[in-house]
C-alpha positions as CSV (number, residue, x, y, z in Angstrom):
1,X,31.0,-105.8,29.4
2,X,29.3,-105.8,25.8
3,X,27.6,-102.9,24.3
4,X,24.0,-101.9,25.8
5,X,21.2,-100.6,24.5
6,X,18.2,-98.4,27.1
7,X,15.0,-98.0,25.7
8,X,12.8,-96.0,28.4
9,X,8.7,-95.7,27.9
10,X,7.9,-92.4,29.4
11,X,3.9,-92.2,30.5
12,X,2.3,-89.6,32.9
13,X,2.3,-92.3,35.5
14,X,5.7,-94.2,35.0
15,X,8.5,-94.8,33.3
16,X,9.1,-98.1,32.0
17,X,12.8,-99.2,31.8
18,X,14.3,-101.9,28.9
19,X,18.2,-102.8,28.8
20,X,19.7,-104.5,25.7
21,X,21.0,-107.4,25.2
22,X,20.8,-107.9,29.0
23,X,16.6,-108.3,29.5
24,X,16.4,-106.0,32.5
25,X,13.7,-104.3,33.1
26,X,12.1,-102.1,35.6
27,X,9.4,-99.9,36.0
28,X,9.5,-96.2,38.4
29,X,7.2,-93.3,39.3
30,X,7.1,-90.1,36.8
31,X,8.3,-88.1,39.8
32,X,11.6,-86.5,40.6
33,X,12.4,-89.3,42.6
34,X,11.6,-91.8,40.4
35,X,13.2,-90.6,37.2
36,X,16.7,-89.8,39.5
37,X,16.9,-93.9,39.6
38,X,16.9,-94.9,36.2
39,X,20.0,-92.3,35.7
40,X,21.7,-93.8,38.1
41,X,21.4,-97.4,37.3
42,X,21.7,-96.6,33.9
43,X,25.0,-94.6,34.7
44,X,27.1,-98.0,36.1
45,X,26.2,-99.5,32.6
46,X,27.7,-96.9,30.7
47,X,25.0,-97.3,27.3
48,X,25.9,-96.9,23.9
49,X,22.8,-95.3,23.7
50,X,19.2,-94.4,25.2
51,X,16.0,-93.9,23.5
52,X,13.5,-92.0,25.0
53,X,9.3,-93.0,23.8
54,X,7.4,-90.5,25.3
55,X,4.4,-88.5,24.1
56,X,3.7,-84.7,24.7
57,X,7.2,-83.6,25.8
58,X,6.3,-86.0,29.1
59,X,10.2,-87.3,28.6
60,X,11.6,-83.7,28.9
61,X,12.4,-84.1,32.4
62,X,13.9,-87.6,32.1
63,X,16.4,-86.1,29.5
64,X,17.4,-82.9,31.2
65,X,18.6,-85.4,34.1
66,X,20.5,-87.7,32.2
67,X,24.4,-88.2,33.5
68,X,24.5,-91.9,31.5
């Protein structure tokens, strides 16, 4: 598999999930739950690299779980 690219939009709500050059997409809860999923789907694709858009440090806990 190619190079991807992870762009995740982190809001108090949700986080909103983009994979390059792929198109996926998905969209999860802003809760413990909800951020554990993107890590792990995002771990099998092994991304070059992961941008996090968040405002107000709302992306903090999205980082500290990161194992991609």
């Amino acid at each position: 598999m190619g190079k991807s690219f992870v762009g995740i939009d982190v809001s108090q709500d949700c986080l909103e999930v983009y994979v390059r050059p792929t198109g996926d997409t998905w969209r999860t809860p802003d809760t413990p739950k909800g951020q554990a999923l993107p890590v792990g789907r995002l771990a099998a694709l092994g991304p070059e690299l992961v941008v996090l858009g968040s405002t107000g440090g709302l992306g903090r806990a999205v980082a500290y779980r990161r194992r991609w």
